[in-house]
PAZAPA-4460 file (N, C-alpha, C; in steps of 0.05 Angstrom, whole numbers, plus 32768, in hexadecimal, padded with zeros to 4 digits):
% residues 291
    n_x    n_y    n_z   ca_x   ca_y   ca_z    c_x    c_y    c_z   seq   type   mol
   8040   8102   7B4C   8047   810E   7B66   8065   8113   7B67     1      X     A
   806E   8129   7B6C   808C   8133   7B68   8098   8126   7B8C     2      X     A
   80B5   8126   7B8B   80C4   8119   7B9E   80C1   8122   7BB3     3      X     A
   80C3   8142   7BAD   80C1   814D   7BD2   80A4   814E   7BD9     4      X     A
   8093   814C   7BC5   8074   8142   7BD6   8071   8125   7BE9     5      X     A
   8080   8117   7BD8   8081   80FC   7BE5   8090   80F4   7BFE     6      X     A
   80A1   8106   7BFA   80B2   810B   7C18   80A6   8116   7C31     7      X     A
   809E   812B   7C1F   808A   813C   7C35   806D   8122   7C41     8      X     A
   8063   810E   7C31   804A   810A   7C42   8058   80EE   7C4A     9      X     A
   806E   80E3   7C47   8080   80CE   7C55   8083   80DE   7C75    10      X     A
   8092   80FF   7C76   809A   8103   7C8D   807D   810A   7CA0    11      X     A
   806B   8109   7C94   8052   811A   7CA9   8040   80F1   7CB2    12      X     A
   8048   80E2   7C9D   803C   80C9   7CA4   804E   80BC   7CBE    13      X     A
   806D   80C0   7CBA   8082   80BA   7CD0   807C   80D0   7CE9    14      X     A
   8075   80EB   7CE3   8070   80F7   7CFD   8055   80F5   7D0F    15      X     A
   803F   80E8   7D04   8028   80D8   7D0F   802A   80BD   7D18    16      X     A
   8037   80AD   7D10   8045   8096   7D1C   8053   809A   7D30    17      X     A
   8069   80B4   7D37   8079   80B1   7D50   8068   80C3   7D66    18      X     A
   8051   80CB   7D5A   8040   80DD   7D67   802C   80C2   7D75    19      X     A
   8026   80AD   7D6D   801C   809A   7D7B   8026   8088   7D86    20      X     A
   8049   8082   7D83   8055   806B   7D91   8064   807F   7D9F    21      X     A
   8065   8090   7DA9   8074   80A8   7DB9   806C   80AA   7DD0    22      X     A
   8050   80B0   7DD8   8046   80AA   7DED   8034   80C5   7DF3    23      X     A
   802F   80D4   7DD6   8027   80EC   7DDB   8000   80E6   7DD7    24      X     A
   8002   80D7   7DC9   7FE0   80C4   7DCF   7FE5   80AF   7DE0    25      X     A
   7FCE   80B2   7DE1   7FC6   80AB   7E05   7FA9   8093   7DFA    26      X     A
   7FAA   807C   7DFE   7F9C   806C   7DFC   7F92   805B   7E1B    27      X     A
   7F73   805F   7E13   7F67   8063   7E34   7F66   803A   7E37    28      X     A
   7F69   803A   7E50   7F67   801E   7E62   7F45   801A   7E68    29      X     A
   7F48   7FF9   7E63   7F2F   7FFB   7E73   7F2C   8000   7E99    30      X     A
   7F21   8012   7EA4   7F24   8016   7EC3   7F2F   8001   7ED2    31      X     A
   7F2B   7FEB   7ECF   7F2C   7FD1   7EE8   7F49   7FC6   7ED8    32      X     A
   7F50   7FC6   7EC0   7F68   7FC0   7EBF   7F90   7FC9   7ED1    33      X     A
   7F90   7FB9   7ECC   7FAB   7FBD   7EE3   7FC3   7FBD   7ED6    34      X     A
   7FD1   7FCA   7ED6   7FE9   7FDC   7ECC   8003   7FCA   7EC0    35      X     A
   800E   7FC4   7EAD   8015   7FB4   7EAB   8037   7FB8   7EAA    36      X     A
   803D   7FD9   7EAC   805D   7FE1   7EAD   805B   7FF7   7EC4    37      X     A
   806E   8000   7ED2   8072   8003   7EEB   8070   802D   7EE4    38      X     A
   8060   8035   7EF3   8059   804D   7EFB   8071   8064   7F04    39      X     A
   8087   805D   7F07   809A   806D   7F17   80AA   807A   7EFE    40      X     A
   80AF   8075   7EF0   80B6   807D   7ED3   80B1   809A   7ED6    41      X     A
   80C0   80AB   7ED1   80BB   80CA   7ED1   80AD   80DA   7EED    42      X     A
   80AE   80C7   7F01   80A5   80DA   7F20   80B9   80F1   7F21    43      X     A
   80A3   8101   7F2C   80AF   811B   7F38   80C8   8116   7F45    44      X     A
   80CC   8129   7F53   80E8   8132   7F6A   80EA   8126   7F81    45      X     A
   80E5   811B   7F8E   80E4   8118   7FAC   80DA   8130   7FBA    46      X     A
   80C7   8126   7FCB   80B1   813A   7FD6   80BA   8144   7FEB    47      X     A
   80BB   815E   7FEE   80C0   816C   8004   80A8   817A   801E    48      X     A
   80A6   8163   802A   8098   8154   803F   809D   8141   8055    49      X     A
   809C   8147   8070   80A3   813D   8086   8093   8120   8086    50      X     A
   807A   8122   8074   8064   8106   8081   8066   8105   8068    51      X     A
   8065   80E3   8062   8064   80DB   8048   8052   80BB   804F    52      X     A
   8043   80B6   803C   803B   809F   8045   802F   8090   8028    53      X     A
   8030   8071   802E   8025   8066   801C   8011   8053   801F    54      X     A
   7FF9   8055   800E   7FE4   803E   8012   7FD5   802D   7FFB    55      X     A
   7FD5   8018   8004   7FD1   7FFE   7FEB   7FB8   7FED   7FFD    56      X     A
   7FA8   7FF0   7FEC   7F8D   7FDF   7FEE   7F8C   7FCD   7FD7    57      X     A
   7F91   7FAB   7FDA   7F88   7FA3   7FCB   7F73   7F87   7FD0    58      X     A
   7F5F   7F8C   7FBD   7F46   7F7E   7FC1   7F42   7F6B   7FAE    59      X     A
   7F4E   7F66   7F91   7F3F   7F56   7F82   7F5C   7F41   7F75    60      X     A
   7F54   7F2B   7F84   7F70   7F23   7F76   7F64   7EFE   7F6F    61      X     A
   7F73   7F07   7F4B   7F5D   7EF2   7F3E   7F71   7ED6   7F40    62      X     A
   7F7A   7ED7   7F4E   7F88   7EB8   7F5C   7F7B   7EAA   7F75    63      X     A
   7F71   7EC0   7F82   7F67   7EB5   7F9D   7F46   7EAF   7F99    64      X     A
   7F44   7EA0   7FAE   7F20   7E9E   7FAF   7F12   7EB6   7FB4    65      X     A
   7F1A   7EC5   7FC1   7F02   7EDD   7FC9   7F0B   7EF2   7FC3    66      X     A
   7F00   7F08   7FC2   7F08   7F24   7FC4   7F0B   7F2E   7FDD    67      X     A
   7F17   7F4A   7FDE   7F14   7F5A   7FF3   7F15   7F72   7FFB    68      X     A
   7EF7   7F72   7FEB   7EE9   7F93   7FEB   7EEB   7FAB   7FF8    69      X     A
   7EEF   7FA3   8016   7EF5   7FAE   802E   7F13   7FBB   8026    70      X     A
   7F28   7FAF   801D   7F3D   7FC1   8022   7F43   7FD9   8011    71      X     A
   7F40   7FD9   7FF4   7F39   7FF7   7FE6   7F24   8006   7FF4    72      X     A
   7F18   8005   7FFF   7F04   8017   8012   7F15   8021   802A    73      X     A
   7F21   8006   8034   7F38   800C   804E   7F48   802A   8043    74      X     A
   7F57   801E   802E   7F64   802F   802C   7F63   8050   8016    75      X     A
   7F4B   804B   800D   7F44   8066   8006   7F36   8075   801C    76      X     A
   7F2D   806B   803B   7F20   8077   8047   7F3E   8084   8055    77      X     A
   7F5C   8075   8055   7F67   807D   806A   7F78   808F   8056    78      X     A
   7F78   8089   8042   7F8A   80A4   8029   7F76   80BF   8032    79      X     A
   7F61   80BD   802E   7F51   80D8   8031   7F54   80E7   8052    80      X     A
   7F5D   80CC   8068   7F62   80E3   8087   7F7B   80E8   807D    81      X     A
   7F8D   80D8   8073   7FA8   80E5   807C   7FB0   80F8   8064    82      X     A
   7FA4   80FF   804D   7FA6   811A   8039   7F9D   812E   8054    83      X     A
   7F83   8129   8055   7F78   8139   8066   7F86   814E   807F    84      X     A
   7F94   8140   808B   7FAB   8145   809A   7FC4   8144   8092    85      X     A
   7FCD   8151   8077   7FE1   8152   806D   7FF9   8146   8061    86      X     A
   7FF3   8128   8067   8004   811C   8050   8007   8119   8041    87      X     A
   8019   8112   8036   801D   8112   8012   801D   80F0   8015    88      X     A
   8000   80E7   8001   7FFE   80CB   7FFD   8006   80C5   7FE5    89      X     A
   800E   80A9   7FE3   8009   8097   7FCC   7FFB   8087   7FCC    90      X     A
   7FEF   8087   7FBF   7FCF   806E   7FC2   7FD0   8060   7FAA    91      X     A
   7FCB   8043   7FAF   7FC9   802D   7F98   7FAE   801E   7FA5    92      X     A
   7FA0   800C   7F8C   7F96   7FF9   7F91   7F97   7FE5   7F7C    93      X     A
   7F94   7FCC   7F8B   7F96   7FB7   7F7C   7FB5   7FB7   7F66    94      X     A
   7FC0   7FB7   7F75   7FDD   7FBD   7F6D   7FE7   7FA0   7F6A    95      X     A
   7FFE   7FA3   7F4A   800D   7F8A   7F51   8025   7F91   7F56    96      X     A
   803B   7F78   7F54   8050   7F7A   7F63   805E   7F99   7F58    97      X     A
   805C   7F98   7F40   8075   7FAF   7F2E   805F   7FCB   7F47    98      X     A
   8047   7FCA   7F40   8042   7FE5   7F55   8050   7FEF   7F6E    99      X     A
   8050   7FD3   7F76   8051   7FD5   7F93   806E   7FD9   7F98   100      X     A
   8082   7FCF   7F91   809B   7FD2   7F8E   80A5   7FED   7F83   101      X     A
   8096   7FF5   7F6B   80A0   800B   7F65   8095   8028   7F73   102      X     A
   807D   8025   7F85   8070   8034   7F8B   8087   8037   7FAE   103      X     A
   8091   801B   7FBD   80A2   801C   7FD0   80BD   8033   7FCF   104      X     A
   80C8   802D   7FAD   80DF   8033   7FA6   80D8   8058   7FA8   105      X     A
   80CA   8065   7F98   80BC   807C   7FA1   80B7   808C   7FBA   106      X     A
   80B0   8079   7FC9   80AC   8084   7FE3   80CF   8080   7FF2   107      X     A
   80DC   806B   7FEA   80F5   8077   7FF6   810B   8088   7FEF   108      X     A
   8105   8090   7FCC   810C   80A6   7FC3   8100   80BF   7FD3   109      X     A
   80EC   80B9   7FE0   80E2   80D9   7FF1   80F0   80E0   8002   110      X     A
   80F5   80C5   8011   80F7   80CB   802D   8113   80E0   803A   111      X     A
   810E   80EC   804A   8126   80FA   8051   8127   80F3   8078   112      X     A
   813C   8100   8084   8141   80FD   809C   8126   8103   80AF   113      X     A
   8112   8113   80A8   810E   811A   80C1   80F0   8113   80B9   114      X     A
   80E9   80EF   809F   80D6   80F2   8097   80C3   80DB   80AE   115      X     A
   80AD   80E8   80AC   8091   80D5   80C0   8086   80BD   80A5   116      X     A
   808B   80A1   80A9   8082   8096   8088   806D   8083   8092   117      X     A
   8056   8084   8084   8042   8071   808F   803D   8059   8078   118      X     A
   8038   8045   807D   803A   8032   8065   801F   8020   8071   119      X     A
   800C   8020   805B   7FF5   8017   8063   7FF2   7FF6   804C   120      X     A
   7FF2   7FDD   8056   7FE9   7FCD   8040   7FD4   7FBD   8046   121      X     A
   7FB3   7FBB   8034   7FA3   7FAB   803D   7F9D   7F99   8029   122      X     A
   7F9A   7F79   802B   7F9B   7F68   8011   7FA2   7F4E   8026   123      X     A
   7FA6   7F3D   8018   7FB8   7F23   801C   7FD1   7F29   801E   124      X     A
   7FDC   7F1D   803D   7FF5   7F16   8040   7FF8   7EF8   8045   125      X     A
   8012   7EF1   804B   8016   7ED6   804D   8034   7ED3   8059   126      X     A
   803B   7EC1   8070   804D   7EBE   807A   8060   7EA7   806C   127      X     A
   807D   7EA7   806E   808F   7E93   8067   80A1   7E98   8079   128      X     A
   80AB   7E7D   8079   80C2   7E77   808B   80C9   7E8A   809D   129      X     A
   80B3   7E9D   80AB   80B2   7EB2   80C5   80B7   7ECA   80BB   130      X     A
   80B5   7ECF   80A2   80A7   7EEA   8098   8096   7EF2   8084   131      X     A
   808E   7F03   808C   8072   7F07   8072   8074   7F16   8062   132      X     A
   8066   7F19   8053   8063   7F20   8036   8045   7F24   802C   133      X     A
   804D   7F3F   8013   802B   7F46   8011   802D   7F4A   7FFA   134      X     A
   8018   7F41   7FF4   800F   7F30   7FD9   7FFB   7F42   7FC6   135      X     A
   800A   7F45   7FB2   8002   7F53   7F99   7FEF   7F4D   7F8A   136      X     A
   7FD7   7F58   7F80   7FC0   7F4D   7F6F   7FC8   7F37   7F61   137      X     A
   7FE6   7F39   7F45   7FF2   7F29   7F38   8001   7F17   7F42   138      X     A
   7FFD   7F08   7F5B   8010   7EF8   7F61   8004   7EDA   7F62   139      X     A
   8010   7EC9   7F50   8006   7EAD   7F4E   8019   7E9B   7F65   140      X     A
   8006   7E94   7F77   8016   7E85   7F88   800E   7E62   7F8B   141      X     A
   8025   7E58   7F87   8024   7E38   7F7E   8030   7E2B   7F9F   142      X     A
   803F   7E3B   7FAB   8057   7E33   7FBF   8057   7E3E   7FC3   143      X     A
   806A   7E44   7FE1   8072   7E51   7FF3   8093   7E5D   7FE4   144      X     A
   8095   7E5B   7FD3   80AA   7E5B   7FBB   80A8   7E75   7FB9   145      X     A
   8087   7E77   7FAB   8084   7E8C   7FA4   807C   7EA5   7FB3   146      X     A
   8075   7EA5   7FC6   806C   7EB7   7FD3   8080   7EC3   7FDD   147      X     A
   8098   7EBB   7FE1   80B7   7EC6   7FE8   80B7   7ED6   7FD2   148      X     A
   80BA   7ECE   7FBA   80C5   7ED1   7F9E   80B2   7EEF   7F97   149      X     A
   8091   7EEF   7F97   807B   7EFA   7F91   8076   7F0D   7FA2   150      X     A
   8077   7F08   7FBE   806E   7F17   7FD0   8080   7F28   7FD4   151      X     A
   8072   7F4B   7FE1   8087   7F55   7FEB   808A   7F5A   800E   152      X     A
   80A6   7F56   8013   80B0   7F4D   8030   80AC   7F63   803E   153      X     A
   8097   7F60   8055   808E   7F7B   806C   80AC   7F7B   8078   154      X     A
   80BD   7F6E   807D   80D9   7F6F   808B   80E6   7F81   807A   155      X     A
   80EC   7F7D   8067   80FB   7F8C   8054   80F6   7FA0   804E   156      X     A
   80D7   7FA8   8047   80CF   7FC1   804A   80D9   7FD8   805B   157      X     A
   80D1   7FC9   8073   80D7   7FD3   8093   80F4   7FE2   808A   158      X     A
   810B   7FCC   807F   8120   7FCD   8081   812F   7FE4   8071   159      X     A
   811B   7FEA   8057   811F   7FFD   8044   811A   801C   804F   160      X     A
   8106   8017   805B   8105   8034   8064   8117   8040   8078   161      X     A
   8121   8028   808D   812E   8032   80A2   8153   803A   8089   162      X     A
   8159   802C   807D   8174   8031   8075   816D   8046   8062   163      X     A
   8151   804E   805A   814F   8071   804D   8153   8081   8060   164      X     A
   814C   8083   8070   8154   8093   8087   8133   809D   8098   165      X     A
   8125   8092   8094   810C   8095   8097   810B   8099   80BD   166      X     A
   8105   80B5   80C9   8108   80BA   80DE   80EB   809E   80F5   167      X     A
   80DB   80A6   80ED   80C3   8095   80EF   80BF   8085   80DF   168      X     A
   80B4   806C   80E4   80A5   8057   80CE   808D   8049   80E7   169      X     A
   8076   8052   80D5   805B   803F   80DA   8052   8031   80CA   170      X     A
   8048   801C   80D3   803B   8007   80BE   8026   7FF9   80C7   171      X     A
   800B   7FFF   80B1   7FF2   7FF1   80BC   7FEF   7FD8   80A9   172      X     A
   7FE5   7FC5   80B9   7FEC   7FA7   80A5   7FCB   7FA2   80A6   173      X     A
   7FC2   7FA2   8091   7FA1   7F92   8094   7FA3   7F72   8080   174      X     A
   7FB2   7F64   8085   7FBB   7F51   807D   7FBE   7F35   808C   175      X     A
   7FAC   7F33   80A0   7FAD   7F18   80B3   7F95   7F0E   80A9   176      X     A
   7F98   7EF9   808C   7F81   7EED   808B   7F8A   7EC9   8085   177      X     A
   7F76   7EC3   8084   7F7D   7EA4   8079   7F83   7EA2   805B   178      X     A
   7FA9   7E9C   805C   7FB5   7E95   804A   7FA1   7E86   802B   179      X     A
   7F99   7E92   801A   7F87   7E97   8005   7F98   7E74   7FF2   180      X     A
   7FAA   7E70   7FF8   7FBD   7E5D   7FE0   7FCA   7E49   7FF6   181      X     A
   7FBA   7E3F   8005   7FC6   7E2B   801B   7FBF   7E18   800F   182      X     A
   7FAF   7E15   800A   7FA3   7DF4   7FFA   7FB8   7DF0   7FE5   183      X     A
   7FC7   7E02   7FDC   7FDE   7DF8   7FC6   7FFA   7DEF   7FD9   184      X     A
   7FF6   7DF4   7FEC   8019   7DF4   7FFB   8014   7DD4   8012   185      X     A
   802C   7DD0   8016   8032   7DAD   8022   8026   7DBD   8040   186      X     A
   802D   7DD7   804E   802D   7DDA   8064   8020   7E00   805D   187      X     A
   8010   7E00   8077   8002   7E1A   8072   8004   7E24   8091   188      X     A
   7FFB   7E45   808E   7FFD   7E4A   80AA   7FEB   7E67   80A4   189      X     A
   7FE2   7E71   80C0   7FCB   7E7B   80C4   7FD6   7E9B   80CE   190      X     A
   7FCC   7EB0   80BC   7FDC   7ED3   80C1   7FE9   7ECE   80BD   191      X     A
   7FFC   7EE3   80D0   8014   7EF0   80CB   802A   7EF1   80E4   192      X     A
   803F   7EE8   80D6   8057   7EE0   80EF   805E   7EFC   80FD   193      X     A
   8067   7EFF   8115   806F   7F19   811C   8082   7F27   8113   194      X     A
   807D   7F42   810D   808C   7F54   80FB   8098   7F64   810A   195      X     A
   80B8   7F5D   80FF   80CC   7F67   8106   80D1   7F83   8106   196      X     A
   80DB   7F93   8116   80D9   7FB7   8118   80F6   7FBB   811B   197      X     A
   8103   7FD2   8117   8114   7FDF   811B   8112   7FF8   812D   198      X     A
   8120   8004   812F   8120   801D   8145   810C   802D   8137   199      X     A
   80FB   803E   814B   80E9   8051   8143   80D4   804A   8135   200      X     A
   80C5   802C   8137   80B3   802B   8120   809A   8021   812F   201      X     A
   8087   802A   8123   806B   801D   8131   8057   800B   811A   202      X     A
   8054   7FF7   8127   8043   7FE4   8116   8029   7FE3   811C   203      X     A
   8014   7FE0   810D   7FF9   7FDA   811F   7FF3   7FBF   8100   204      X     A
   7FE7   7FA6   810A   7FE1   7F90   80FD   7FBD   7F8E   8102   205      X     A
   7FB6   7F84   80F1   7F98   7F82   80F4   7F8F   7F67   810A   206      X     A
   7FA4   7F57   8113   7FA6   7F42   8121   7FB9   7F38   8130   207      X     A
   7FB8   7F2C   8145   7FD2   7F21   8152   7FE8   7F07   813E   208      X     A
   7FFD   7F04   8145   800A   7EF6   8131   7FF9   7EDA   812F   209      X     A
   7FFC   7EC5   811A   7FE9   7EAF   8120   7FCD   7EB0   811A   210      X     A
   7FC0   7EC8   8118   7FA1   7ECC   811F   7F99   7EDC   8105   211      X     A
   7F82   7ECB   80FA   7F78   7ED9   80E6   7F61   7EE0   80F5   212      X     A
   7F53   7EFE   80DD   7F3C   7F10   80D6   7F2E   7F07   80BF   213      X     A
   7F16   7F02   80CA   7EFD   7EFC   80B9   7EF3   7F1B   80AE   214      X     A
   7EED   7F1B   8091   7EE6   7F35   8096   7EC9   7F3A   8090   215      X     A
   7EBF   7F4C   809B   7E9D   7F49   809A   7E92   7F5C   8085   216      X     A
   7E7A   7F5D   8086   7E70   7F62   806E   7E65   7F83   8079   217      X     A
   7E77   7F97   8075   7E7A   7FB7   807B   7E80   7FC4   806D   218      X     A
   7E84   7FDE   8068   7E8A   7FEE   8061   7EA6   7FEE   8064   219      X     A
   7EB6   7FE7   8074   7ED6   7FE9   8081   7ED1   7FD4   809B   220      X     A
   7EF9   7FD4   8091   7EF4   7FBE   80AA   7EF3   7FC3   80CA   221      X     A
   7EEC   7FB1   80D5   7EF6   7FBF   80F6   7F04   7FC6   80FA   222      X     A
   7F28   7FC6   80F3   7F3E   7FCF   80F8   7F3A   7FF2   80EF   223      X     A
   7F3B   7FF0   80D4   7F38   800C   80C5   7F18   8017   80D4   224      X     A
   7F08   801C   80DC   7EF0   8027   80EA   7F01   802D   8105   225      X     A
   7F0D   8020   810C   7F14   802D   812F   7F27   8046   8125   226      X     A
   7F3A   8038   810D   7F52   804A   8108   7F4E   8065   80FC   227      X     A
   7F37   8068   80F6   7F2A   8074   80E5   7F24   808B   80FE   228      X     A
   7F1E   8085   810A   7F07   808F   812C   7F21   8098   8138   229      X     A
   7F33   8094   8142   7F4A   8094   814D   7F57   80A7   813D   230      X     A
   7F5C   80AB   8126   7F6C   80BE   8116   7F64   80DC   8114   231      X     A
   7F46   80DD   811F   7F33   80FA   8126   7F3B   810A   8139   232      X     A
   7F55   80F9   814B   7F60   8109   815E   7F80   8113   815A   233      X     A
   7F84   8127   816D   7FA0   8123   816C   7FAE   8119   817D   234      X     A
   7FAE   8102   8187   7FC2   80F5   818F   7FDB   80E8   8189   235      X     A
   7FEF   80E8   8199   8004   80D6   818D   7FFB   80BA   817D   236      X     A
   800C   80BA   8170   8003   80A4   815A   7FFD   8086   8169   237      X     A
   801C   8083   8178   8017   8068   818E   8000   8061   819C   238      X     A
   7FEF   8077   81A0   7FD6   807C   81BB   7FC1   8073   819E   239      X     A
   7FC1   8086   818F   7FB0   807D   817A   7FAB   805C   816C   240      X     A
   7FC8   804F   8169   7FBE   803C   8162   7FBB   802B   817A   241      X     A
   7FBF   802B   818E   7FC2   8019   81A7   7FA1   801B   81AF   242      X     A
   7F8F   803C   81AD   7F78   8037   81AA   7F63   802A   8194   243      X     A
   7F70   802D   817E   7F66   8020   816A   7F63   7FFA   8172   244      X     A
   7F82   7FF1   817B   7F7A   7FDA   8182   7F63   7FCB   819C   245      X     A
   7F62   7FE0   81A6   7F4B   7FE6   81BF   7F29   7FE1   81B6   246      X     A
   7F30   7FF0   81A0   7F0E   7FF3   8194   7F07   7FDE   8188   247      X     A
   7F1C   7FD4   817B   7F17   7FB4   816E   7F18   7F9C   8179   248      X     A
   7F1C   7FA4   8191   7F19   7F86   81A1   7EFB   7F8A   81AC   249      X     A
   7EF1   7FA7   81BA   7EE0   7FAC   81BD   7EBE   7F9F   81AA   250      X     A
   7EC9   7FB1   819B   7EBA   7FB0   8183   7EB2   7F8C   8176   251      X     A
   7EC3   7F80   817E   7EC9   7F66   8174   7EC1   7F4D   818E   252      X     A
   7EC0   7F5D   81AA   7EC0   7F4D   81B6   7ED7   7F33   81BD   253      X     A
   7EEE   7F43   81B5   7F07   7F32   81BC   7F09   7F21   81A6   254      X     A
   7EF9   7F1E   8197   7EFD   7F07   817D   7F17   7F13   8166   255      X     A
   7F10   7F2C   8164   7F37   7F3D   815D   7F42   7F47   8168   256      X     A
   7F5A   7F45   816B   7F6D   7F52   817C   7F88   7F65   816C   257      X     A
   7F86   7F7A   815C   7F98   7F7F   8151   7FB1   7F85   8163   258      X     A
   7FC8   7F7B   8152   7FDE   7F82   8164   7FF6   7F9B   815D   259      X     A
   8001   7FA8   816D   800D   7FC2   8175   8028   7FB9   817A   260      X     A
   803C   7FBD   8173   805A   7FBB   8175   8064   7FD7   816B   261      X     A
   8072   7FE0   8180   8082   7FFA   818C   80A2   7FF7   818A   262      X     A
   80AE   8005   817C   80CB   800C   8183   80CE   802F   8185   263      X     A
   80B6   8036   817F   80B4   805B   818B   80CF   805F   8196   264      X     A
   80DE   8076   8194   80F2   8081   81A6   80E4   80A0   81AB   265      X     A
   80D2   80A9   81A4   80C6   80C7   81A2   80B0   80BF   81A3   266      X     A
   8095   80D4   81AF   8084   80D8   81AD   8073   80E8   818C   267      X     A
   8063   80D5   817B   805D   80E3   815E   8043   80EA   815F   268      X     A
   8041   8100   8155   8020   810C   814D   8023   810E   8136   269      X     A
   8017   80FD   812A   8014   80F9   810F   8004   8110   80FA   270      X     A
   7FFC   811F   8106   7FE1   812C   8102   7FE6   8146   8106   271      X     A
   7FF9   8161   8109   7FFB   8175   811C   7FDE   8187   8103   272      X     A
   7FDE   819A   8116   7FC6   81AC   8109   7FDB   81C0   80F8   273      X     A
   7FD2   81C0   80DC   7FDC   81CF   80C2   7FC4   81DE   80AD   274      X     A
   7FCA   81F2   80A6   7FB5   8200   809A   7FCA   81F9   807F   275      X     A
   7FD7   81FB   8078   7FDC   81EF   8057   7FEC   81DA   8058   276      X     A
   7FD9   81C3   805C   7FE1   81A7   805A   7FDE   81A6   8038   277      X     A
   7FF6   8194   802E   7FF0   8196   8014   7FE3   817F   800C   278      X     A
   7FDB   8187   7FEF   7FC9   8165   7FE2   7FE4   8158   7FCE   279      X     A
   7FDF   8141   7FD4   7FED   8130   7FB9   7FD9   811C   7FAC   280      X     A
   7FD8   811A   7F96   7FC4   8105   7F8F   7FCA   80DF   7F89   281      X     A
   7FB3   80E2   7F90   7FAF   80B8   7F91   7FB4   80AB   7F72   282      X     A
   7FC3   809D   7F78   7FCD   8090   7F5C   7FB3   8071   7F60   283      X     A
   7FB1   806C   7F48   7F9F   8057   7F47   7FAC   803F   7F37   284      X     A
   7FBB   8023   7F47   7FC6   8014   7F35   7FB9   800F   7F2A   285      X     A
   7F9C   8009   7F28   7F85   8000   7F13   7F86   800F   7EF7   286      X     A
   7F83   802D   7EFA   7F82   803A   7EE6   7F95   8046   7EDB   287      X     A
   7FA6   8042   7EEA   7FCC   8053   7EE9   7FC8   8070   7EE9   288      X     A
   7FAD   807A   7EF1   7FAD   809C   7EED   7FAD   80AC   7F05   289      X     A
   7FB0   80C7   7F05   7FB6   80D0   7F24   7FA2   80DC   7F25   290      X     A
   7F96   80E4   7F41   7F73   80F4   7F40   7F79   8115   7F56   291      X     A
***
């Protein structure tokens, strides 16, 4: 075999090798696996869009005793009203921390002055030292150590969006349950401490501070079913969730009481009627693919 043959099938063996550690093959995941390097890597531009919103359902988290089926349903039922009505979503489920953080960081790369931002999280939360925190599929919690460390801070959140410049911020919390990793901690405590607002922001919690939600065996939970019913209109957003918490006490017989905290300075319709509302598609932290 002469030299420049051997050269030649050296360079075509080296150009199939950088053709597979390059990233130009694509080696498939199993579905239920969870992502193990952070998604934000090569995002688009910042979206040019007044309503931006983000939603995280997570249900299976192999630290805790139970699952919770109900919130990927929560929140693929409420990704599909608010595409529907024109926002540009980001949707995760069963997200861990690198998602969730990097998927935050994203949305405040969007945001501009005059943006409406909805931030939806359903899963385990957990309070410390009077603030809470929401808890990532991957988060091993030993202490109250960690859930500072692991969890990410609904305060801070809050806080990120307002110093983007985020004209509106709403936030639906389906996260008042009984602390899943209390039996590991000296001292435990029950929901979620009251969450702190800044100007212009509306909160709706699946519970009053202190008070956990049992969740029953449905299709969705009571919270998401009223909110769900409630979002078919156009009303201001305030009226909407203030009815939403109406229907679930209803509905519940006073046994839940979700709670509503207002710093509104404007009246918001979340919803105005648009004939080319655009689509953005749902990222899946499970599968890392967009649909």
């Amino acid at each position: 075999m002469t030299f420049p043959r051997i050269l030649g099938d050296v360079a075509v063996l080296l150009g199939l090798l950088s053709t597979g550690l390059g990233g130009t093959m694509r080696l498939e995941k199993p579905h239920n696996q969870i992502m193990s390097a952070p998604i934000c890597s090569g995002e688009s531009a910042p979206l040019d869009t007044n309503r931006l919103a983000l939603v995280i359902g997570n249900s299976t988290y192999p630290d805790a005793d139970s699952p919770l089926p109900q919130m990927t349903r929560d929140a693929e039922g409420l990704t599909n009203a608010l595409r529907k009505d024109g926002f540009l979503v980001d949707a995760l489920d069963n997200a861990t921390r690198l998602d969730m953080t990097c998927a935050i960081d994203h949305l405040r790369a969007s945001v501009h002055l005059n943006s409406i931002v909805l931030v939806y999280f359903g899963g385990y939360g957990v309070q410390s030292d009077g603030q809470n925190y929401l808890i990532p599929v991957d988060a091993k919690i030993w202490s109250e150590e960690d859930v500072r460390r692991q969890g990410v801070s609904i305060d801070r959140l809050l806080s990120q969006l307002e110093t983007s410049g985020a004209r509106v911020r709403l936030v639906v919390i389906e996260a008042s349950r009984r602390n899943p990793y209390e039996r590991r901690f000296r001292t435990y405590s029950h929901g979620l401490a009251p969450i702190q607002t800044g100007e212009n922001a509306l909160i709706l919690s699946s519970a009053a501070p202190g008070q956990v939600v049992e969740d029953p065996d449905e299709l969705h939970s009571q919270l998401m079913t009223a909110l769900l019913t409630q979002m078919d209109s156009s009303k201001a957003i305030e009226e909407v969730f203030n009815n939403t918490r109406n229907a679930v006490m209803a509905a519940t017989q006073g046994q839940q009481i979700p709670a509503v905290s207002s710093t509104l300075t404007e009246s918001v319709n979340l919803w105005p009627a648009r004939s080319d509302a655009p689509v953005f598609s749902v990222r899946s932290a499970a599968s890392g693919r967009h649909e």
